[in-house]
N, CA and C atoms as an extended XYZ file, in Angstrom:
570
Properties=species:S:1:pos:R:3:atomname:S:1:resname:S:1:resid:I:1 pbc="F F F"
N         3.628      -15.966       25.743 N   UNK     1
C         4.573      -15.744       24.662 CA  UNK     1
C         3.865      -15.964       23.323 C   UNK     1
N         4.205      -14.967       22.514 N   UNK     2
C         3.162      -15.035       21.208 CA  UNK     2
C         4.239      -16.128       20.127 C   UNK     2
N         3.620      -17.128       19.701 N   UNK     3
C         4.107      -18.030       18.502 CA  UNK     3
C         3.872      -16.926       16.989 C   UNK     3
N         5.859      -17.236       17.039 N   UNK     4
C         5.913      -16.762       15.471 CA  UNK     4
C         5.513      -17.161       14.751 C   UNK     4
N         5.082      -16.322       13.482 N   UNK     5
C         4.691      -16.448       11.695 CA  UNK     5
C         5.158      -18.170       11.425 C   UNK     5
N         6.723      -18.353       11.441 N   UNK     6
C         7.289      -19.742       10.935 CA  UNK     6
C         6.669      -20.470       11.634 C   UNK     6
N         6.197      -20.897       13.184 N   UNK     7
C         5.779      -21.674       14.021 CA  UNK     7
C         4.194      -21.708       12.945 C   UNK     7
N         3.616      -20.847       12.887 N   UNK     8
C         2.130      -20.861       12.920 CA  UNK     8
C         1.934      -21.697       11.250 C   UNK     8
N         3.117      -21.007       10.361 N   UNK     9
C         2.894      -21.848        9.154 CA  UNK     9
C         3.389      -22.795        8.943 C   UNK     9
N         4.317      -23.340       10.042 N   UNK    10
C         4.616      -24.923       10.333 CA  UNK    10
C         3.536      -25.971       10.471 C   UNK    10
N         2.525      -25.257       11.614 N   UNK    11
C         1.069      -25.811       12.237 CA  UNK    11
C         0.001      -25.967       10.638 C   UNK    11
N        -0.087      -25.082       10.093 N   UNK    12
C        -0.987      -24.699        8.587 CA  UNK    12
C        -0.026      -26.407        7.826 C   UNK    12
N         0.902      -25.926        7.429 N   UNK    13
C         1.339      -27.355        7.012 CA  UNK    13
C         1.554      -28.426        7.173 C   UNK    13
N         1.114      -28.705        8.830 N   UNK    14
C         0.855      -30.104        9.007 CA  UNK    14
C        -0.714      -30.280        9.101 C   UNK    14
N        -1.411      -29.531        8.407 N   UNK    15
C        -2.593      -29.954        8.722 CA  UNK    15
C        -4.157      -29.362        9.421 C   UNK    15
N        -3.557      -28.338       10.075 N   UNK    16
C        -4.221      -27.280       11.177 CA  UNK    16
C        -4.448      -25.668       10.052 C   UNK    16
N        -5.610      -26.109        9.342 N   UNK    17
C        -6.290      -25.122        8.642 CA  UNK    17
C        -6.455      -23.856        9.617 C   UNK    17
N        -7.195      -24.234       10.954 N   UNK    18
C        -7.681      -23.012       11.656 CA  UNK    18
C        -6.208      -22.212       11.800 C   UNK    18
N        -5.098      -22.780       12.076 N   UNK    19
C        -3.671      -21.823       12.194 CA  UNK    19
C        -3.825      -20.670       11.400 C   UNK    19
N        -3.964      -21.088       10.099 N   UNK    20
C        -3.866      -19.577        9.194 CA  UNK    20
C        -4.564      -18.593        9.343 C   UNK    20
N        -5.855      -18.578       10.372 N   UNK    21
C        -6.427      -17.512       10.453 CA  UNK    21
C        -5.808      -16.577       11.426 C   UNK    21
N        -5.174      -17.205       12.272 N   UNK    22
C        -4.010      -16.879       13.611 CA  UNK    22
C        -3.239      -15.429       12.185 C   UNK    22
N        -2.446      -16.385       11.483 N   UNK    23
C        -1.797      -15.392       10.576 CA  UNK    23
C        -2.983      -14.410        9.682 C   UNK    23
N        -4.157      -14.635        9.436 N   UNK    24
C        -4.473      -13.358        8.571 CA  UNK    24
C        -5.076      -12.570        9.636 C   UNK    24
N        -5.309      -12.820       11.042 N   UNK    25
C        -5.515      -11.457       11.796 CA  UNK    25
C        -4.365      -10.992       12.281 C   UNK    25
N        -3.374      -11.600       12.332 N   UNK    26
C        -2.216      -10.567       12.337 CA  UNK    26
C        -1.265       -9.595       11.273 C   UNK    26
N        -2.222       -9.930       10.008 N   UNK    27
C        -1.379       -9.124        8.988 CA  UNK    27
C        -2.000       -8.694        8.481 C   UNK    27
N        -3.865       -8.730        8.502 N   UNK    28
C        -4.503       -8.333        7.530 CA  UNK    28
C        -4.875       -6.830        7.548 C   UNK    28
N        -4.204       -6.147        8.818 N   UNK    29
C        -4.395       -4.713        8.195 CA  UNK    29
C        -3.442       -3.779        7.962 C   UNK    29
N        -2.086       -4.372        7.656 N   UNK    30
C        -0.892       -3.681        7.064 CA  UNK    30
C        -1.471       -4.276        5.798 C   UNK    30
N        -1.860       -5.309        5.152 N   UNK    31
C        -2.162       -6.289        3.707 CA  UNK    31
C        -3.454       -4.629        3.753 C   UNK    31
N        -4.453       -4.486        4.588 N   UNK    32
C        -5.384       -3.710        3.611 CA  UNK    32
C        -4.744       -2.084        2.966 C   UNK    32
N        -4.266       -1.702        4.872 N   UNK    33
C        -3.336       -0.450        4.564 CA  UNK    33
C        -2.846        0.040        3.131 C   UNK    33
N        -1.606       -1.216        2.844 N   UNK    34
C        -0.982       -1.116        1.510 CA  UNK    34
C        -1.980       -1.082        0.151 C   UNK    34
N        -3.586       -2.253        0.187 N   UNK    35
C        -4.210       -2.158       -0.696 CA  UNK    35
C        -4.682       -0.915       -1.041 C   UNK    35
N        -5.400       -0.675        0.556 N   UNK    36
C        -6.489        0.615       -0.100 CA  UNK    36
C        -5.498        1.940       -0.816 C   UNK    36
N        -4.112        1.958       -0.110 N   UNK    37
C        -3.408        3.413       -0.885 CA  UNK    37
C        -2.934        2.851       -2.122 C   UNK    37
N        -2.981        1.774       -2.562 N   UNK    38
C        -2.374        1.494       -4.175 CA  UNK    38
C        -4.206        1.314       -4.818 C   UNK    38
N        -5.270        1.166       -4.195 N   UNK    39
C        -6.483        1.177       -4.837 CA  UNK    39
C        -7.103        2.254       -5.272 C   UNK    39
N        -7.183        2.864       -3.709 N   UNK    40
C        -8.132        4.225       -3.782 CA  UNK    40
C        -9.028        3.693       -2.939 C   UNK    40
N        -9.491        2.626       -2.902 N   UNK    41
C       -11.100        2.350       -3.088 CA  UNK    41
C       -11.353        1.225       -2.095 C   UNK    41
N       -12.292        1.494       -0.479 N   UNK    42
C       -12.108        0.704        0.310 CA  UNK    42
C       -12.887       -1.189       -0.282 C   UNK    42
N       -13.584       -0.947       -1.054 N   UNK    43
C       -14.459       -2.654       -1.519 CA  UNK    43
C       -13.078       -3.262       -2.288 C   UNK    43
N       -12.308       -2.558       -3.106 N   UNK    44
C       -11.475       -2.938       -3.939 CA  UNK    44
C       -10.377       -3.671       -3.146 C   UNK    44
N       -10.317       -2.754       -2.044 N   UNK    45
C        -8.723       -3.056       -0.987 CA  UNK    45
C        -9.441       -4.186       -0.080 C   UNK    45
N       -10.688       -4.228       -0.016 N   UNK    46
C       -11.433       -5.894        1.140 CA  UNK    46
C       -10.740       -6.444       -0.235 C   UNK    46
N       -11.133       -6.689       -1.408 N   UNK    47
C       -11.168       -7.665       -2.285 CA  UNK    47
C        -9.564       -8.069       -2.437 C   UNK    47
N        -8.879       -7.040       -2.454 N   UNK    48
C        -7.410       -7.525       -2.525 CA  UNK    48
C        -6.763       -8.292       -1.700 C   UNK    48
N        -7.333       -7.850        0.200 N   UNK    49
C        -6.956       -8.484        0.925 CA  UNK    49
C        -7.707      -10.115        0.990 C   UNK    49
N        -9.072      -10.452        0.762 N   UNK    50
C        -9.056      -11.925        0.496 CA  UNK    50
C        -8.109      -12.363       -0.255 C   UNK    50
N        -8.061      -11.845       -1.278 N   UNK    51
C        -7.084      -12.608       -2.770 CA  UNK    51
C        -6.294      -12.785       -2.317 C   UNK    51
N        -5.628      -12.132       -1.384 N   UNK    52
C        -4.110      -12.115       -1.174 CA  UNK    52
C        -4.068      -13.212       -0.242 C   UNK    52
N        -4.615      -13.336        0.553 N   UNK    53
C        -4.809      -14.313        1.796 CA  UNK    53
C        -5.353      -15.843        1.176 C   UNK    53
N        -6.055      -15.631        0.058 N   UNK    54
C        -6.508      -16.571       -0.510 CA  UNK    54
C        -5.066      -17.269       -1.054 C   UNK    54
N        -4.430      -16.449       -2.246 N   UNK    55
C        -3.360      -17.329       -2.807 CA  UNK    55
C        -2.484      -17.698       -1.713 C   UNK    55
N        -1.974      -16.725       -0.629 N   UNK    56
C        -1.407      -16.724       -0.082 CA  UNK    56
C        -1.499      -18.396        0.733 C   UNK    56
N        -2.801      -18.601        1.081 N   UNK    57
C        -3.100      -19.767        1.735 CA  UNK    57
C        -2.673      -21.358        0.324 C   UNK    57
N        -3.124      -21.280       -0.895 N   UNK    58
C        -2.943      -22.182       -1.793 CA  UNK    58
C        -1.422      -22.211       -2.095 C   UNK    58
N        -0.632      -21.377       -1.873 N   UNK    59
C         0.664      -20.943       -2.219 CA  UNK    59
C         1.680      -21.329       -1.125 C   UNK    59
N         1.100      -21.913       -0.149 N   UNK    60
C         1.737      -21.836        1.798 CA  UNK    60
C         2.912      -22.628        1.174 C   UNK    60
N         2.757      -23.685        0.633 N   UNK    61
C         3.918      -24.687        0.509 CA  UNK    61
C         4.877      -23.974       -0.223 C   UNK    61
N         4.768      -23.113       -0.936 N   UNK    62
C         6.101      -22.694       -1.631 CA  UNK    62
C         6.622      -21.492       -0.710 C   UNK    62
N         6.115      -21.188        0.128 N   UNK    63
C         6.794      -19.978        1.038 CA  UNK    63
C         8.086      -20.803        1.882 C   UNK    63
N         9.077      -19.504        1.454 N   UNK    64
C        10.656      -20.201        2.499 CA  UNK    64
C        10.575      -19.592        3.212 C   UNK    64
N        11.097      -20.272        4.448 N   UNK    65
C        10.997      -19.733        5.540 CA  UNK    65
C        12.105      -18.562        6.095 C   UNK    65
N        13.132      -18.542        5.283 N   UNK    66
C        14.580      -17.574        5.412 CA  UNK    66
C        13.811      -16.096        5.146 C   UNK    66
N        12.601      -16.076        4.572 N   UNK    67
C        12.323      -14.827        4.717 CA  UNK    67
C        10.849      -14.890        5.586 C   UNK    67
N        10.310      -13.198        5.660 N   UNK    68
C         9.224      -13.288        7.026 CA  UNK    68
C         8.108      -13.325        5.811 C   UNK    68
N         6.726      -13.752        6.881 N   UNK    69
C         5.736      -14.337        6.434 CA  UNK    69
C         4.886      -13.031        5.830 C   UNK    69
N         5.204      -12.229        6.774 N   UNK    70
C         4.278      -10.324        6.448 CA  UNK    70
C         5.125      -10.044        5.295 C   UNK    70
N         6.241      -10.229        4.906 N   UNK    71
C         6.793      -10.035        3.729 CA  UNK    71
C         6.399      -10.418        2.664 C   UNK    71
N         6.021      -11.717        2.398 N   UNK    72
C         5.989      -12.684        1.533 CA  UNK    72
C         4.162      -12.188        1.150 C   UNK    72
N         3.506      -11.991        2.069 N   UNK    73
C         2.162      -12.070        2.017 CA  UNK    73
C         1.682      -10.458        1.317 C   UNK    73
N         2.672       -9.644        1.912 N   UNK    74
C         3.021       -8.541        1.619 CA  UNK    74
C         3.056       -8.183       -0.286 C   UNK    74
N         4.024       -8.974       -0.470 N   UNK    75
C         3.914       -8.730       -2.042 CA  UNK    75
C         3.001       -9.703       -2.800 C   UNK    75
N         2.475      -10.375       -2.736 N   UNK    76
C         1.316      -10.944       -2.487 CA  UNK    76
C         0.525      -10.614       -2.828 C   UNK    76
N         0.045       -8.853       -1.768 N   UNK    77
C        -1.289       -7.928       -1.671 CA  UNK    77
C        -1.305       -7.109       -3.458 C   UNK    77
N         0.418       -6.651       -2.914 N   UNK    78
C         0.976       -5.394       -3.967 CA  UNK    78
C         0.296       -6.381       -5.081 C   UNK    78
N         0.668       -7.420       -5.617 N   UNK    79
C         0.589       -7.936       -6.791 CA  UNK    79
C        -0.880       -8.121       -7.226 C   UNK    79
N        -1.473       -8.290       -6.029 N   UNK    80
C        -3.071       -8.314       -6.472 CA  UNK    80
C        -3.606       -7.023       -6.409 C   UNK    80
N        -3.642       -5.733       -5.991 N   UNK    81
C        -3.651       -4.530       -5.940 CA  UNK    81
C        -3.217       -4.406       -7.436 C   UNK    81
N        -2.286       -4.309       -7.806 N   UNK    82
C        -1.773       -3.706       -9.350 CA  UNK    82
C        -2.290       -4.557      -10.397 C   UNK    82
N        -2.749       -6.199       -9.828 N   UNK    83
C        -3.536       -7.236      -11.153 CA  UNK    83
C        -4.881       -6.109      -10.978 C   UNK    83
N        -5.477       -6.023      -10.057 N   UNK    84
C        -6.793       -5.002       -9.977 CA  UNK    84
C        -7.202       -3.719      -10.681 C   UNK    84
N        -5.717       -2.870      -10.165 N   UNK    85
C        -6.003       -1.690      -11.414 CA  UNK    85
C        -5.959       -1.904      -12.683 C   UNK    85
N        -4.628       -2.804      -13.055 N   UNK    86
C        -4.835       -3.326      -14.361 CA  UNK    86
C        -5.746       -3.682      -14.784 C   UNK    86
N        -6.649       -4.567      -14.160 N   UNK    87
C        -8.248       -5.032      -14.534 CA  UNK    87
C        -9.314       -4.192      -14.760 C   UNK    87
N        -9.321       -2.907      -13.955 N   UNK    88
C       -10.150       -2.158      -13.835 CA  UNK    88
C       -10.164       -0.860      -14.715 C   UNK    88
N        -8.689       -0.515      -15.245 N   UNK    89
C        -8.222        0.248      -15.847 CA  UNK    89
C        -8.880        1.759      -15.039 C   UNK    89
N        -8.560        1.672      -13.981 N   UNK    90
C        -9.186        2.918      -13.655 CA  UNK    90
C        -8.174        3.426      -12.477 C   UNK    90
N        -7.947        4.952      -12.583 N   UNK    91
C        -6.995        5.394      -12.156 CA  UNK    91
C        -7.612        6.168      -10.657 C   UNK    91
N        -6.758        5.357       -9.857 N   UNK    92
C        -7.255        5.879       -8.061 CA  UNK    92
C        -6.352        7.180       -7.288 C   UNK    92
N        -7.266        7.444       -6.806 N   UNK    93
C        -6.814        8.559       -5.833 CA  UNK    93
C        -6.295        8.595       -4.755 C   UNK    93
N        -4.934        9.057       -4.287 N   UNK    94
C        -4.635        8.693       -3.142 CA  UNK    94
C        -4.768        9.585       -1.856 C   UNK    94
N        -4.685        9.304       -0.679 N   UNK    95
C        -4.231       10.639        0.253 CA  UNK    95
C        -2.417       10.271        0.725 C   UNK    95
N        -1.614       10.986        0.482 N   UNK    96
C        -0.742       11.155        0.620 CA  UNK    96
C        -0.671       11.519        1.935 C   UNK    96
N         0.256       10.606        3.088 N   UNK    97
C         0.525       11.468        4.097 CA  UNK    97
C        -0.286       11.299        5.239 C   UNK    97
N        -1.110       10.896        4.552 N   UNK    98
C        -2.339       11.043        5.793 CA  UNK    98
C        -3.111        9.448        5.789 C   UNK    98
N        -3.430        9.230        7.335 N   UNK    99
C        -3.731        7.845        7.768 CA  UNK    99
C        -5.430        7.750        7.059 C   UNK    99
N        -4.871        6.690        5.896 N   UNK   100
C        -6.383        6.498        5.336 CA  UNK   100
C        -7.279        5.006        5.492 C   UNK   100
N        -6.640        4.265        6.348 N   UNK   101
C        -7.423        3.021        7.060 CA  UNK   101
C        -8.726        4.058        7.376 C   UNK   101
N        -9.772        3.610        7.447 N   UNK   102
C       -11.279        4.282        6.874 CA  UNK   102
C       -11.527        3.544        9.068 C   UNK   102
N       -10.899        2.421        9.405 N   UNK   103
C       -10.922        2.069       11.000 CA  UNK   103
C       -10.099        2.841       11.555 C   UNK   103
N        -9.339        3.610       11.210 N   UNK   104
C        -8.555        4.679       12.486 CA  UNK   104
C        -8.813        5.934       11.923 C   UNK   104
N        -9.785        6.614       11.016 N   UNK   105
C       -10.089        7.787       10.631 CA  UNK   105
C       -10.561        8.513       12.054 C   UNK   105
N       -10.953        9.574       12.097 N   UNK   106
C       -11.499       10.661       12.959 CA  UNK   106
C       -12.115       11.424       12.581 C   UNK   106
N       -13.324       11.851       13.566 N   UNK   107
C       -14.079       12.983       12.563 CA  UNK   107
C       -13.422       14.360       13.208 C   UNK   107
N       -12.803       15.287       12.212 N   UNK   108
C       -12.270       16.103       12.530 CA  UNK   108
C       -13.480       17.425       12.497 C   UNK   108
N       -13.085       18.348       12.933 N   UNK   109
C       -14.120       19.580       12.629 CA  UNK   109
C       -13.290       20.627       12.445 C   UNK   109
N       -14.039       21.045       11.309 N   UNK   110
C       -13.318       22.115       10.665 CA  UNK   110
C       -13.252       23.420       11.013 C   UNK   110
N       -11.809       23.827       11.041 N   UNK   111
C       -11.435       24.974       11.373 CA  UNK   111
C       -12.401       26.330       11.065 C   UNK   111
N       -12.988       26.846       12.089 N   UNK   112
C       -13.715       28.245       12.001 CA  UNK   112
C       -13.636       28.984       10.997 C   UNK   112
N       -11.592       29.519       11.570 N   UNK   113
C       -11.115       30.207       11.417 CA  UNK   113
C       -10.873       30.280        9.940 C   UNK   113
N       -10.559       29.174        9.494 N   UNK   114
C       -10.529       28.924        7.837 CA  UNK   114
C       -11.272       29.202        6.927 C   UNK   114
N       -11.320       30.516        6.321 N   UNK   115
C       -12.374       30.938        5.215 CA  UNK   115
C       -12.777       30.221        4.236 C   UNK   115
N       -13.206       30.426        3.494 N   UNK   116
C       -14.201       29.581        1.650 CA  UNK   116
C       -12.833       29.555        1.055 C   UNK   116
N       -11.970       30.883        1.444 N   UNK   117
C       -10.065       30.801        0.485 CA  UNK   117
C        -9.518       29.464        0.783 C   UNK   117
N        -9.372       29.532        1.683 N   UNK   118
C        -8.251       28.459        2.241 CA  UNK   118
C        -9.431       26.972        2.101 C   UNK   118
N       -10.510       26.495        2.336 N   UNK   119
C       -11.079       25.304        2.041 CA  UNK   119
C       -10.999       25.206        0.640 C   UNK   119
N       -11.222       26.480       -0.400 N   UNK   120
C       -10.642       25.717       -1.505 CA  UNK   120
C        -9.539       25.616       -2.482 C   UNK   120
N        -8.201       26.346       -1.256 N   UNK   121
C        -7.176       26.418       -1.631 CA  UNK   121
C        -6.852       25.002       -1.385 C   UNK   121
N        -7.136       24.353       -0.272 N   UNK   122
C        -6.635       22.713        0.554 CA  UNK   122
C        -7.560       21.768       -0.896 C   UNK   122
N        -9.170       22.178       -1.125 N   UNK   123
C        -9.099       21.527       -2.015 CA  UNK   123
C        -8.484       21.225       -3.090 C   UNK   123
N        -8.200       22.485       -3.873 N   UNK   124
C        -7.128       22.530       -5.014 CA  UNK   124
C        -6.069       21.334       -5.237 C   UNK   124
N        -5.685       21.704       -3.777 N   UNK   125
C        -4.050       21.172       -3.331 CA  UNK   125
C        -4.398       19.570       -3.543 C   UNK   125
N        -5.035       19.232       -2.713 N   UNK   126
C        -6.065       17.518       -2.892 CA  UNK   126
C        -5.707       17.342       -4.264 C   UNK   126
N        -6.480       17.825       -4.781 N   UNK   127
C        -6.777       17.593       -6.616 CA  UNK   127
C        -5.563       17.564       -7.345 C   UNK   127
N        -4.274       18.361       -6.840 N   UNK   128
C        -2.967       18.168       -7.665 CA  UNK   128
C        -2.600       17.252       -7.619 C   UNK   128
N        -2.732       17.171       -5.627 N   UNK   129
C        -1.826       15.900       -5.828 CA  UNK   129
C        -2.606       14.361       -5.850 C   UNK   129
N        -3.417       13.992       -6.249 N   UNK   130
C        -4.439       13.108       -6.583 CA  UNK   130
C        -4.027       13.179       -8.031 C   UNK   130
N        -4.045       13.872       -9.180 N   UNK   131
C        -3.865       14.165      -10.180 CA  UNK   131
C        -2.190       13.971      -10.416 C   UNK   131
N        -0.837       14.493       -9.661 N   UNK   132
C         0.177       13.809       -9.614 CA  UNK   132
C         0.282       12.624       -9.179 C   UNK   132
N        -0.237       12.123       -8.302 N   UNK   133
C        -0.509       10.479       -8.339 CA  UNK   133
C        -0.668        9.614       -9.574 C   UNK   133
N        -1.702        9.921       -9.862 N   UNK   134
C        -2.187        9.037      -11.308 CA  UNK   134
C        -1.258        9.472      -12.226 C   UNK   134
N        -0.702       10.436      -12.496 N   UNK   135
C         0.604       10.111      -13.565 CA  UNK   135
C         1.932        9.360      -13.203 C   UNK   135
N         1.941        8.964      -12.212 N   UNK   136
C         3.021        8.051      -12.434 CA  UNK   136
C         2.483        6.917      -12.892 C   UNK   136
N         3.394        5.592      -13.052 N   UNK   137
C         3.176        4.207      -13.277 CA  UNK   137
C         2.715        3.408      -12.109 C   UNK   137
N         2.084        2.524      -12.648 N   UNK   138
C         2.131        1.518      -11.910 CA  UNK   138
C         3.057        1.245      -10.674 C   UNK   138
N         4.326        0.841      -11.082 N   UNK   139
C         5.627        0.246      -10.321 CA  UNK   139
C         5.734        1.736       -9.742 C   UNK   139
N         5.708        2.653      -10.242 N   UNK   140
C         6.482        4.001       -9.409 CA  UNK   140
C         5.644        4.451       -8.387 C   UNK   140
N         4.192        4.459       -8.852 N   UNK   141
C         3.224        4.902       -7.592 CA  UNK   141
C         3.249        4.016       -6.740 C   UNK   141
N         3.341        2.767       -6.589 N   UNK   142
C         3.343        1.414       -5.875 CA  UNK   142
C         5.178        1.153       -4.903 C   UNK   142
N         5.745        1.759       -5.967 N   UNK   143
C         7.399        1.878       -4.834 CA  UNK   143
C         7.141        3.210       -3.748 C   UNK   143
N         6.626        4.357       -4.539 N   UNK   144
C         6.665        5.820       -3.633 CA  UNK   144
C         5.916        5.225       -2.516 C   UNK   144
N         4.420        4.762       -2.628 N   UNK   145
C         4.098        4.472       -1.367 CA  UNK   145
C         4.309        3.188       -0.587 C   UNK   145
N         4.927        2.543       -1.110 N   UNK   146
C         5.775        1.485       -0.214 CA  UNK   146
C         7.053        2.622        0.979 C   UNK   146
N         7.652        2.862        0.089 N   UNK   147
C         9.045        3.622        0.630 CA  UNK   147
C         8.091        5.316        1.078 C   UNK   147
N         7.768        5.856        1.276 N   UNK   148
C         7.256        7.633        1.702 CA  UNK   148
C         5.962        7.139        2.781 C   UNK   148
N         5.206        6.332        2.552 N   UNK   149
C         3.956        5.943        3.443 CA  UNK   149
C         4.024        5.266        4.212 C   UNK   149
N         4.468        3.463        3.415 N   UNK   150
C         4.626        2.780        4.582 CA  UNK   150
C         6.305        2.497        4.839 C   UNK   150
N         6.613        3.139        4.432 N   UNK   151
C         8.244        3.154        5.260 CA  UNK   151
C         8.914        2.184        5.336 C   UNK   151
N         8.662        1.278        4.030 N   UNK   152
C         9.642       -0.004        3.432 CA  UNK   152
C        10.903        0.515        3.138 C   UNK   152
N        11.917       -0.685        3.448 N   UNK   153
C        12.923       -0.314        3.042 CA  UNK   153
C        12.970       -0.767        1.069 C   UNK   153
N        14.173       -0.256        0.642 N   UNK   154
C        14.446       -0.963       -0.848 CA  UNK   154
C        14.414       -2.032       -1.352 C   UNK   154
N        14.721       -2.972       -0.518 N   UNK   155
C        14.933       -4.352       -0.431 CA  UNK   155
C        13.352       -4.849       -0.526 C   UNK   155
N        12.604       -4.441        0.886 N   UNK   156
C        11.267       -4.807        1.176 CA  UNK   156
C        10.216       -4.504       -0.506 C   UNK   156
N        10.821       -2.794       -0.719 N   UNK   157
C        10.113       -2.691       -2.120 CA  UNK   157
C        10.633       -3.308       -3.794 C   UNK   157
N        11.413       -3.893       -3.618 N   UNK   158
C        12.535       -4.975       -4.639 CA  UNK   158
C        11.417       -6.375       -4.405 C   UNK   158
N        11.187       -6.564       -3.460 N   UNK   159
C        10.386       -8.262       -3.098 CA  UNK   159
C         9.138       -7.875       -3.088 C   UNK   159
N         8.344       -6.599       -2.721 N   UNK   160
C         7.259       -6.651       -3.061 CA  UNK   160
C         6.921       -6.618       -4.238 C   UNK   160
N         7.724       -5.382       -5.210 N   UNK   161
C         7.173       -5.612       -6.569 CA  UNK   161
C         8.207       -7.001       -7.897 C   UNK   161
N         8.583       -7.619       -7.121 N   UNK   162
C         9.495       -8.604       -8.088 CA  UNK   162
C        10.415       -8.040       -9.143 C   UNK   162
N        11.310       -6.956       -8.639 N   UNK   163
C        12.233       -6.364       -9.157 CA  UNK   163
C        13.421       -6.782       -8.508 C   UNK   163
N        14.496       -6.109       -9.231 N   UNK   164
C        15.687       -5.785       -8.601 CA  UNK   164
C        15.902       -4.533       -7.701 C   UNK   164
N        16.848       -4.779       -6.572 N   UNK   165
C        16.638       -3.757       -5.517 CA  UNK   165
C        17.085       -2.050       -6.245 C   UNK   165
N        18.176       -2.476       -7.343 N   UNK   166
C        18.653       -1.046       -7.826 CA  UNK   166
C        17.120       -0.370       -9.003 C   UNK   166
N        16.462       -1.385       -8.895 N   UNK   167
C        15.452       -1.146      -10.115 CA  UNK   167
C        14.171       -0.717       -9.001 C   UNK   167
N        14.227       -0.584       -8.066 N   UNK   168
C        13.071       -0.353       -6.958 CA  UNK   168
C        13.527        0.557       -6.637 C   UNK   168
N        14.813        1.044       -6.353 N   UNK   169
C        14.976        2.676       -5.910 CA  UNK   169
C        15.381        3.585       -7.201 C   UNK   169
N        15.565        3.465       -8.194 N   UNK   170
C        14.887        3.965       -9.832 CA  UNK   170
C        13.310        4.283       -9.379 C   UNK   170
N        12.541        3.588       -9.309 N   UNK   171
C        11.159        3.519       -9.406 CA  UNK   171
C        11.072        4.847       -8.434 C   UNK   171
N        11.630        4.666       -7.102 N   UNK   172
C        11.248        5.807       -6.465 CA  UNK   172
C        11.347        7.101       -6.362 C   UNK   172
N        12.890        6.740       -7.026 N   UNK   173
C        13.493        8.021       -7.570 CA  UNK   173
C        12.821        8.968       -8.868 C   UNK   173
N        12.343        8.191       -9.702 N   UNK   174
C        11.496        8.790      -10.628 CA  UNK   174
C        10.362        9.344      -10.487 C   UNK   174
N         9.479        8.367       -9.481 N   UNK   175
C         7.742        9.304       -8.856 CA  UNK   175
C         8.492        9.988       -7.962 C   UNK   175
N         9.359       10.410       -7.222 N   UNK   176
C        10.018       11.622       -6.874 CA  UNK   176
C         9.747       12.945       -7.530 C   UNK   176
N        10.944       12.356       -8.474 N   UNK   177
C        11.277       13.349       -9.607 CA  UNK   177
C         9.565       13.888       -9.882 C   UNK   177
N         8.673       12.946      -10.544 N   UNK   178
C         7.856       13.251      -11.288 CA  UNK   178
C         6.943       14.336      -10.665 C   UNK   178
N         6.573       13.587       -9.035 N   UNK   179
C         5.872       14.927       -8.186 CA  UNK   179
C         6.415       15.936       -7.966 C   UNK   179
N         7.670       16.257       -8.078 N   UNK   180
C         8.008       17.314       -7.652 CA  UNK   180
C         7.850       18.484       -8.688 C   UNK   180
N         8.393       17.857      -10.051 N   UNK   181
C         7.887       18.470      -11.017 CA  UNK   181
C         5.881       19.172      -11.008 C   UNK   181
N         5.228       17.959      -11.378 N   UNK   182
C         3.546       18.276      -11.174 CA  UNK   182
C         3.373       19.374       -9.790 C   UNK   182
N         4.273       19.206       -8.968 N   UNK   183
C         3.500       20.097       -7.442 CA  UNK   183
C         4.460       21.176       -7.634 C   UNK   183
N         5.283       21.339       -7.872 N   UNK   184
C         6.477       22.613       -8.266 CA  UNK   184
C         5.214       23.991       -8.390 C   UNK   184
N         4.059       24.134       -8.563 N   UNK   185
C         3.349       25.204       -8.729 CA  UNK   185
C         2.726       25.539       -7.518 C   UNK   185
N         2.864       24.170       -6.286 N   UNK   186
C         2.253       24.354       -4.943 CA  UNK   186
C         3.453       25.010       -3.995 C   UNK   186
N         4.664       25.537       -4.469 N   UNK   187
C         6.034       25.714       -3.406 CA  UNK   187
C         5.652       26.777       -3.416 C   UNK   187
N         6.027       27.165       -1.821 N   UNK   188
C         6.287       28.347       -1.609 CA  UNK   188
C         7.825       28.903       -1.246 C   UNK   188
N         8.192       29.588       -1.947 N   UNK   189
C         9.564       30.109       -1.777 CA  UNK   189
C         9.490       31.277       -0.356 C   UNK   189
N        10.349       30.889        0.455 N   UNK   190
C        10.249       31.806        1.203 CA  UNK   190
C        10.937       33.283        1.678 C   UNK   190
């Protein structure tokens, strides 16, 4: 029987340092997941996930237990992810849609059949929406892929980014709005 999150940070707070590592191999690759698509950038998303695990560990005593531990650690990541871009001032690229843990990638091989048109029609397409990415905000690119990627609920994206829950589905609703507008030149009407 696997010992829950609360059990394990019960053990961390009486004393049992090695416990917490119990908890960062069980969360540390939803914590990178979320980094690297709010980074871009796999060194950036290692660095977020120490930080996060780091405060996360100096911070143990103020965690309540009425909520879950992947939650808590969770916004945590987000918050050090967005202190990062802020720091870096540099605007990342995302893949939308597509599984970008760099450990479950695949080497795919490219379609034959697919001419020089279509490789740099798909590139194009890349570049919009990489380019609609970076115009949203902060909070809006950081709610869309909470809620469209990793499939948070409102609530989950309200506690990750330290908002209000009606102010987290605003956020999403707007990088909505905003891509649809920027990609509106990629529709095909049928």
């Amino acid at each position: 029987m696997e010992v829950n999150d609360h059990a394990i940070v019960r053990e961390v707070l009486a004393g049992d340092k090695d416990a917490y590592g119990r908890l960062v191999a069980r969360h540390s690759q939803n914590v990178f997941r979320v980094a690297f698509r709010i980074t871009g950038d796999e060194a950036d998303a290692d660095e977020v996930v120490q930080e996060a695990f780091l405060r996360g560990y100096q911070r143990l005593q103020s965690f309540e237990s009425r909520s879950e531990f992947g939650t808590w650690i969770y916004r945590i990541a987000v918050n050090c992810a967005l202190n990062m871009i802020n720091k870096h001032k540099v605007e990342a690229t995302y893949q939308i849609g597509e599984e970008t843990d760099p450990s479950q990638q695949q080497v795919q091989v490219a379609d034959t059949s697919a001419g020089p048109e279509r490789t740099l029609l798909s590139r194009e397409i890349e570049s919009l929406q990489a380019a609609a990415m970076r115009n949203l905000t902060a909070t809006e690119r950081t709610a869309f892929i909470l809620r469209h990627v990793e499939d948070r609920t409102t609530t989950e994206i309200a506690t990750a980014l330290e908002i209000a829950p009606n102010a987290a589905k605003q956020a999403v609703f707007r990088a909505v709005q905003k891509l649809r507008r920027s990609l509106a030149p990629l529709r095909v009407n049928p």
